[in-house]
N, C-alpha and C positions, 0 to 999 in steps of 0.2 A: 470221599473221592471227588476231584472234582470234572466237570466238563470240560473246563477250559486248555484248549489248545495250544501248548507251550511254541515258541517260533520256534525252539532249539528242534521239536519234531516235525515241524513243517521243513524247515531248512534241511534239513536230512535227508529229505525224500525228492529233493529237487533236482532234475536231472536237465540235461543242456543240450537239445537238439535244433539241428540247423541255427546254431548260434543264438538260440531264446531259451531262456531258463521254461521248465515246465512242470509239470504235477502231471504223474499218468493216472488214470481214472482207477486202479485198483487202490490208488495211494493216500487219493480221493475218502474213495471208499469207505477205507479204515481211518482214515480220521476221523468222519464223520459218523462211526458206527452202522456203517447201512453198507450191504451188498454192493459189489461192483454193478450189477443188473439194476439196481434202484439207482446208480449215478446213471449210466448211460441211458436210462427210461424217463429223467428228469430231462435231462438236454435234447434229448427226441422229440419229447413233447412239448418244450418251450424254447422252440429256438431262438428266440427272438428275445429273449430274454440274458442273451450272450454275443456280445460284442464281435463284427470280424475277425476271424485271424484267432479268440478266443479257444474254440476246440478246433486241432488238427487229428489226421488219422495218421496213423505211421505207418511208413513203410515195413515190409520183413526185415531189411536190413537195420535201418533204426530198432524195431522191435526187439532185433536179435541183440542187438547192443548194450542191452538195456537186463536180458537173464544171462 
């Protein structure tokens, strides 16, 4: 098996809010084999470590767009 992250499965998961291509953190997640709670516990803890504008939150209405 191997690790490496094919782009055909990152491209897939790419979703297009307020006009910027994005990865939402469950999408995250599972590519990376780690819980949604280990991504958003990573970026809490180092934010600074992630460029402006990098993570947004979404709104209910984006969110709903999105299930």
């Amino acid at each position: 098996m191997s690790n490496v992250i094919s782009f055909e499965e990152v491209e897939k998961r790419v979703c297009v809010i307020r006009e910027q291509q994005m990865l939402i953190d469950r999408d995250v997640a599972e590519l990376y084999g780690v819980e949604t709670k280990d991504i958003n516990r990573a970026v809490k803890n180092n934010p600074d470590k992630f460029p402006d504008g990098y993570i947004v939150s979404l709104n209910k209405k984006e969110w709903d767009s999105l299930t």
